[in-house]
N, C-alpha and C positions, 0 to 999 in steps of 0.2 A: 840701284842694283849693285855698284860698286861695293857699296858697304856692307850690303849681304855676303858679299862675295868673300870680301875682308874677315868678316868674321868666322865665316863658315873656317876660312883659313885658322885663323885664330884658337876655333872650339879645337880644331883637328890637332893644332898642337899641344895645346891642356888635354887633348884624351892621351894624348903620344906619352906625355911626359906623366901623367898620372897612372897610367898604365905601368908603366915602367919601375912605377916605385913598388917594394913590398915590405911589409914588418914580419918580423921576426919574435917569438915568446917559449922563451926556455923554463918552465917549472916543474921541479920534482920529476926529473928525468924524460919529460912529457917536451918535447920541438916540432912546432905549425912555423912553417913561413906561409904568407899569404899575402896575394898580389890584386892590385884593382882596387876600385873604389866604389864603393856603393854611395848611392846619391848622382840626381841630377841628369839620369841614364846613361851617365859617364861611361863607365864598364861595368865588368860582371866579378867579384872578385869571387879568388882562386885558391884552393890552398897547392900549394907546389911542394910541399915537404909535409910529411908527419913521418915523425916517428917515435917511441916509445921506449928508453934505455939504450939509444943507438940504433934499434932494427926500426927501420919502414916498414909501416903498411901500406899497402897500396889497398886492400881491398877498404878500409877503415876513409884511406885517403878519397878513395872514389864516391862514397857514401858520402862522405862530409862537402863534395863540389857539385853531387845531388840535389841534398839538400840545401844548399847555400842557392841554384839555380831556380828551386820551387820555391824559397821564401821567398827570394826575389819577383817571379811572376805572384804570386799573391799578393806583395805588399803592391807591385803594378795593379794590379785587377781593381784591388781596393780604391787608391788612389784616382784609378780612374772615376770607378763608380761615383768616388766621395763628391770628385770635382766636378760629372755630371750633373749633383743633386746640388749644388751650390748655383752652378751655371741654371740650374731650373728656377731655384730662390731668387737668382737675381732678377731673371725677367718676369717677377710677379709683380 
């Protein structure tokens, strides 16, 4: 039970510290910072900045943390499904 315990500690600080990071990509007057980590159900990443020539959009910015949230449950759903049908395979 200890070592449950341990760990749970552990994942909580890999999500603390993965969380925490974000990248950054400057081209052709075009800036996304974006936070989080996909994989692992680690986090949900985020984009925290867009903007285009200097101006932010926010409304552009909102759409794109939309959709970043709906891939995410789809690629979940799928994966779920997939490793149901495996978990079925194996106990044939």
């Amino acid at each position: 039970m200890f070592d449950k315990a341990k760990a749970g500690l552990q994942f909580m600080k890999i999500k603390k510290a993965v969380e925490s990071e974000s990248v950054e990509v400057e081209d052709s007057g075009v800036r996304v910072i974006i936070s989080g980590f996909v994989g692992m159900g680690i986090s949900e990443p985020k984009v925290k900045l867009l903007s285009v020539n200097g101006v932010e959009n926010k409304v552009l910015l909102d759409t794109l943390n939309k959709a970043l949230k709906k891939s995410l449950e789809v690629s979940a759903k799928k994966l779920k499904d997939m490793s149901g049908e495996l978990q079925g395979m194996a106990g044939m």
